[in-house]
C-alpha positions in Angstrom: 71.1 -89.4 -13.6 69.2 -87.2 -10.7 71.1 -85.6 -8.5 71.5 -87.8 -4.8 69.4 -86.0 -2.1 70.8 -85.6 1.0 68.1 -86.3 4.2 68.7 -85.2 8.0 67.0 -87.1 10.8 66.4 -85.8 14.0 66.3 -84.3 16.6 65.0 -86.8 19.3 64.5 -90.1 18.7 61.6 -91.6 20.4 60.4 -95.1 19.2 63.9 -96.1 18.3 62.7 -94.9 14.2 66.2 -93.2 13.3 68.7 -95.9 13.0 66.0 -98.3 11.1 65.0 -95.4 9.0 68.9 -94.8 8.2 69.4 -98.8 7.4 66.7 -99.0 5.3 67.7 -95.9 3.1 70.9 -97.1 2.7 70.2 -101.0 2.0 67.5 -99.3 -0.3 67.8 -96.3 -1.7 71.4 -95.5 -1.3 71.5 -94.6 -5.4 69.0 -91.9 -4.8 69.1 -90.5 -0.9 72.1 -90.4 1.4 70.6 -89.9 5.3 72.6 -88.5 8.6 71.1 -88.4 12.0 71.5 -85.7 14.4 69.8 -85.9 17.4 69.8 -83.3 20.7 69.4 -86.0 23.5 70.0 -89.5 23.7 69.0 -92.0 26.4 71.8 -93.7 28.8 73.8 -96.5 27.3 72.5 -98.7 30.6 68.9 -98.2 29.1 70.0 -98.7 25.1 72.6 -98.8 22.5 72.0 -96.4 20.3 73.7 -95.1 17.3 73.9 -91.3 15.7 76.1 -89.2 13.4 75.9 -86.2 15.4 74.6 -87.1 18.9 74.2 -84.6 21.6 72.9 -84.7 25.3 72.5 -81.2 25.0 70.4 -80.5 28.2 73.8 -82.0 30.4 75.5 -79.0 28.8 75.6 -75.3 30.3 72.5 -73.0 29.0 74.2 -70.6 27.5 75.6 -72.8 25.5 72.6 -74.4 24.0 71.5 -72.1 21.2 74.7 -71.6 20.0 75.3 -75.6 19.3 71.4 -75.1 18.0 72.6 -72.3 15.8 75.4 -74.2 14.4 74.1 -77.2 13.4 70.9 -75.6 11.5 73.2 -73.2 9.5 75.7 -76.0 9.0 72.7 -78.8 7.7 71.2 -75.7 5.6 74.5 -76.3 3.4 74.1 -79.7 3.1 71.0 -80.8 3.5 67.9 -81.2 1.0 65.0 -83.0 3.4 64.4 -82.5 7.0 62.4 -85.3 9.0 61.7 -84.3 12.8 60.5 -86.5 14.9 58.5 -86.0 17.8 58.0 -81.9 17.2 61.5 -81.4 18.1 63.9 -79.4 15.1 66.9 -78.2 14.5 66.1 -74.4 16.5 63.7 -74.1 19.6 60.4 -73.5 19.6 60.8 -70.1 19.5 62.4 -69.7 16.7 60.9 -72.3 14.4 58.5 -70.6 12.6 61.5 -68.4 11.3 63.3 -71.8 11.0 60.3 -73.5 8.8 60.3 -70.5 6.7 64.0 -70.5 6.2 63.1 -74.0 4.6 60.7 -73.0 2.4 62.5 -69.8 0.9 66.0 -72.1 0.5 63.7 -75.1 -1.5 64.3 -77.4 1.6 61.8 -80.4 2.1 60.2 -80.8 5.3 58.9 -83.8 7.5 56.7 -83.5 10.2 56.4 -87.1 12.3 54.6 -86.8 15.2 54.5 -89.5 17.7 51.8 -88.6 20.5 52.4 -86.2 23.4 54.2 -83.6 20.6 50.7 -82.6 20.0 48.4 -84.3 22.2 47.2 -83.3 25.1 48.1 -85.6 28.0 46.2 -83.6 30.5 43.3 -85.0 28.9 44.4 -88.3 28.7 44.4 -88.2 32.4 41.1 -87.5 32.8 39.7 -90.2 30.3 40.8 -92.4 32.9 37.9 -91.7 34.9 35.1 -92.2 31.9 36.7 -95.8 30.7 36.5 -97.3 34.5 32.8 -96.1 34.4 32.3 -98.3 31.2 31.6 -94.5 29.0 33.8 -93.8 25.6 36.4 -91.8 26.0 36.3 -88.0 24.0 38.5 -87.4 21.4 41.9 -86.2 21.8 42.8 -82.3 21.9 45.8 -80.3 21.5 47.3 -77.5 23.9 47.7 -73.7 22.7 51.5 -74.6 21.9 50.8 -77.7 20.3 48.3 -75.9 18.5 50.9 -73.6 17.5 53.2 -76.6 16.4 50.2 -78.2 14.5 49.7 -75.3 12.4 52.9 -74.7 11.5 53.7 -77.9 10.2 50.4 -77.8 8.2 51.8 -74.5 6.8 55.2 -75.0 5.6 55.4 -79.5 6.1 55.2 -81.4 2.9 54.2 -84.4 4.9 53.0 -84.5 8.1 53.1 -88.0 9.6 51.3 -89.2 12.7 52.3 -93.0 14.7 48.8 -93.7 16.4 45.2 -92.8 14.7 44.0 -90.6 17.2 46.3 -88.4 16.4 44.3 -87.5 13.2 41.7 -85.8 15.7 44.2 -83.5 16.5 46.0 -83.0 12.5 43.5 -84.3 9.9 45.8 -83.5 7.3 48.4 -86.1 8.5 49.2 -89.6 6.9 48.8 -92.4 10.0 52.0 -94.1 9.4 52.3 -96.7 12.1 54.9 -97.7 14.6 57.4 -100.7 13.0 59.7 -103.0 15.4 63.7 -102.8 14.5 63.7 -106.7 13.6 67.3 -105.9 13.8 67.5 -104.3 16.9 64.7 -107.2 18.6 67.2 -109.7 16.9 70.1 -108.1 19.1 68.0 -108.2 22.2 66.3 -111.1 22.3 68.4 -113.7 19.8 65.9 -116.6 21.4 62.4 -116.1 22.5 61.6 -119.3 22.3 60.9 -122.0 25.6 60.9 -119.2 28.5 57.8 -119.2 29.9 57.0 -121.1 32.5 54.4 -123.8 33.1 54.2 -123.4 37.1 52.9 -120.0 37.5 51.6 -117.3 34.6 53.5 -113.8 34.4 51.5 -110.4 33.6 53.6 -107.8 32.9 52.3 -104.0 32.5 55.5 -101.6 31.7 54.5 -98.0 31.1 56.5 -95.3 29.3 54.5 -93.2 31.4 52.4 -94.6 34.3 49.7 -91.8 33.6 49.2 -91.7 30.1 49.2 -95.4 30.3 46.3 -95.9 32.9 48.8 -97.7 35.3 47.2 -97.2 38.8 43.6 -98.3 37.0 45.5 -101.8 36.1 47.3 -102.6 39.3 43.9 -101.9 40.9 42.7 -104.6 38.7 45.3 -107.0 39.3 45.2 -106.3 43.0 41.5 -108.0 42.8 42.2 -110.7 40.8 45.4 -111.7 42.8 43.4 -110.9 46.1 40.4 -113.8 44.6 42.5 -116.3 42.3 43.7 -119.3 43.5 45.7 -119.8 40.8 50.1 -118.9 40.6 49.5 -115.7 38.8 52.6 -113.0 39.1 51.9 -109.8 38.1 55.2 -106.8 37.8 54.7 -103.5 36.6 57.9 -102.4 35.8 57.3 -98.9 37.3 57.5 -100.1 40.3 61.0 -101.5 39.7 64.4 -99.0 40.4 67.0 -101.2 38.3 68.8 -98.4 36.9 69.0 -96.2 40.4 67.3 -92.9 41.9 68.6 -91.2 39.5 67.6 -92.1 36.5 64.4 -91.3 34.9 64.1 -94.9 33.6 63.3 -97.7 35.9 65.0 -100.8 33.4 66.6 -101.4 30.4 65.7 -102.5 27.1 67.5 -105.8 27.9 65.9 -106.5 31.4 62.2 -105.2 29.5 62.8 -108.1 26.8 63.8 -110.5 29.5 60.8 -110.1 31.0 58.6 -110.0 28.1 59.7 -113.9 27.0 58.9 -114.7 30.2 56.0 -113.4 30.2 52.5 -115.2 29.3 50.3 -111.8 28.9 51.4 -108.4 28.4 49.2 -105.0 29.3 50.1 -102.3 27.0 48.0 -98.8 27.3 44.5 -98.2 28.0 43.4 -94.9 28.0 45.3 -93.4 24.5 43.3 -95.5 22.6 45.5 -97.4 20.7 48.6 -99.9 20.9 52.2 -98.8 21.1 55.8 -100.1 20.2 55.6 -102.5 23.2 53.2 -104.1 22.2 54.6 -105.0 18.9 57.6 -105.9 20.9 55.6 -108.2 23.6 53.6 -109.8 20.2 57.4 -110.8 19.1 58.0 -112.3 22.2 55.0 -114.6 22.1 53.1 -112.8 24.6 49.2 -112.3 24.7 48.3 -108.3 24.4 46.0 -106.4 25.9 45.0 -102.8 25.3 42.5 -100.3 24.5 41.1 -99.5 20.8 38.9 -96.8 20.6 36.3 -98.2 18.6 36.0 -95.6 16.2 39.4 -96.4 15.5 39.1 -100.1 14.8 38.7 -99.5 10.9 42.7 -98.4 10.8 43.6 -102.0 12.5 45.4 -104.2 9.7 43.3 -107.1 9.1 43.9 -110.0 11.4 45.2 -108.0 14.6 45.8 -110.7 17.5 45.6 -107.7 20.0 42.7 -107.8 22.5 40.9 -104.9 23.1 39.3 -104.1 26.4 38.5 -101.5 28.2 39.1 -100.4 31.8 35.7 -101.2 33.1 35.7 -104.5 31.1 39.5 -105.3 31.8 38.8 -107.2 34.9 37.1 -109.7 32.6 39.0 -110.0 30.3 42.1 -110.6 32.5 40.3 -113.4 33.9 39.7 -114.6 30.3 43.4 -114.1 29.3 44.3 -115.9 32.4 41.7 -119.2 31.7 43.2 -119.2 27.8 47.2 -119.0 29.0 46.0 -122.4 31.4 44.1 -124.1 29.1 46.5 -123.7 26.9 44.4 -122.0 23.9 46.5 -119.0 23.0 48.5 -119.4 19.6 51.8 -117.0 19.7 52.8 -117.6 16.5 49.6 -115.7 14.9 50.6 -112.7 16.5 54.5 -112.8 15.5 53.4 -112.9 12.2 51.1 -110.3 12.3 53.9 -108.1 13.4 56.4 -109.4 10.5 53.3 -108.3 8.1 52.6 -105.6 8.9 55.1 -103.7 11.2 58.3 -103.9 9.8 60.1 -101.4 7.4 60.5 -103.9 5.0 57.0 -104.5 5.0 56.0 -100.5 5.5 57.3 -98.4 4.2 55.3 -96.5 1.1 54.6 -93.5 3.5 58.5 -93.1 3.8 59.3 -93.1 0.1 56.4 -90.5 -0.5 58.2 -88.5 2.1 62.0 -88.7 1.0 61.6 -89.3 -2.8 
């Protein structure tokens, strides 16, 4: 019988991947692979519930303090770990010392995983000024790393044995990367939002836009948009964008929680994800699940990595005025089937569904 390996997931979390990824190995492959999650920041239980074997909110802790935890925990995971998959471009060491730390890996027989999930290594700088090309109806230019991220590209080409990337675009950035695409926590959804069924209303429509990031996302091109079409409609249209909200305080750097977010999303009739990346995210998936209509921007050299039947709508920001208006007619009229894009997402989005690209990676 071969020998269990032992995997180590980490060190930040974005997209909510570690504790399905953990599940799934051990509903699945607990015979062959035993996983642990470490991770060096996690967000505020009034934002998430979230679950790790070694969590750390390591930048609430004294400086001098930080390389030493860093320290300990890749010395301690070099005993007992076989695989590494970072998420994000954030390891074990800092970036300083990760080159060293990679190497470490390679002459100790360690497997490495490279996921990289957007800003890691693309330039959002250049995102920003896409924003500019897409209102004036031009396509946008492909996306483009920084020096660092250069750095942190080439060094996961040298010593990865997989690179994965969560949105296509990325691949203009890291060819060599597998596009692996963003899945919904079905259980997680199913903890959120146990009913998403008869919450809409009939009297008025909802449009929700909630950005990660109101830059990246193109927010302030949207609310101009819905500015004219709530200045000219007659009809009860609502529109929130959730960065605008302060649920959570001045403090925080997050304006609502998950909870309040799907709250809003199964009230809502049409959701606008992001349009200036090129691609869709996680909450669109999410808004999809929650019988919503999506709208974002596909770069259309992109289209050929859609899975067939996508329900999202495409638009850009010089057409999105349009298409709002279009959205807004269907949503009336009644014409918008939910349940096509709920099982798009069961299809194709969930780990049970997707997961090849993880089993190349781990075993």
């Amino acid at each position: 019988m071969a020998k269990k390996k032992h995997l180590l997931l980490g060190t930040v979390d974005v997209g909510w991947r570690i504790k399905q990824f953990q599940r799934f190995a051990k509903d699945h492959l607990s015979d062959r692979l035993e996983s642990s999650s470490l991770v060096y920041y996690h967000v505020p239980s009034s934002v998430h519930r979230t679950a790790y074997d070694r969590p750390y909110n390591i930048h609430h802790r004294p400086k001098w303090t930080r390389l030493p935890i860093k320290l300990m925990e890749f010395f301690r995971a070099l005993i007992i770990f076989d695989q590494f998959h970072f998420i994000s471009g954030e390891t074990l060491l800092n970036r300083r010392l990760r080159r060293w730390e990679f190497r470490c890996y390679k002459w100790l027989g360690k497997e490495l995983t490279m996921h990289f999930v957007g800003s890691d290594i693309r330039d959002p700088y250049r995102v920003f000024d896409q924003e500019e090309r897409l209102v004036r109806g031009q396509l946008p230019e492909k996306s483009e790393s920084l020096d660092w991220q250069r750095r942190l590209i080439e060094d996961a080409e040298t010593y990865a044995h997989h690179i994965l990337v969560s949105t296509p675009d990325l691949l203009d950035v890291c060819p060599q990367a597998v596009y692996y695409p963003v899945l919904i926590d079905l259980e997680d959804l199913g903890e959120l939002i146990p009913d998403v069924e008869e919450k809409k209303s009939d009297e008025e429509i909802l449009i929700v836009h909630a950005p990660s990031n109101p830059a990246i996302k193109g927010s302030a091109a949207i609310d101009s948009v819905m500015k004219n079409i709530l200045d000219e409609t007659t009809l009860p249209v609502r529109y929130i964008n959730t960065a605008h909200t302060d649920e959570l305080g001045p403090d925080s750097q997050y304006n609502l929680s998950r909870q309040s977010l799907f709250q809003l999303y199964r009230q809502a009739h049409i959701v606008i994800d992001q349009m200036l990346i090129g691609w869709y995210g996680l909450q669109a998936l999410e808004a999809l699940m929650c019988n919503c209509q999506v709208i974002t921007y596909i770069r259309p050299d992109l289209e050929s990595h859609l899975a067939k039947g996508c329900p999202i709508r495409s638009s850009s920001l010089y057409d999105l005025e349009n298409t709002m208006r279009t959205a807004i007619d269907q949503v009336r009229a009644g014409g918008y089937d939910h349940r096509a894009g709920r099982k798009w997402v069961l299809e194709e989005h969930t780990i049970d569904e997707n997961h090849q690209a993880l089993l190349d990676c781990w075993l």
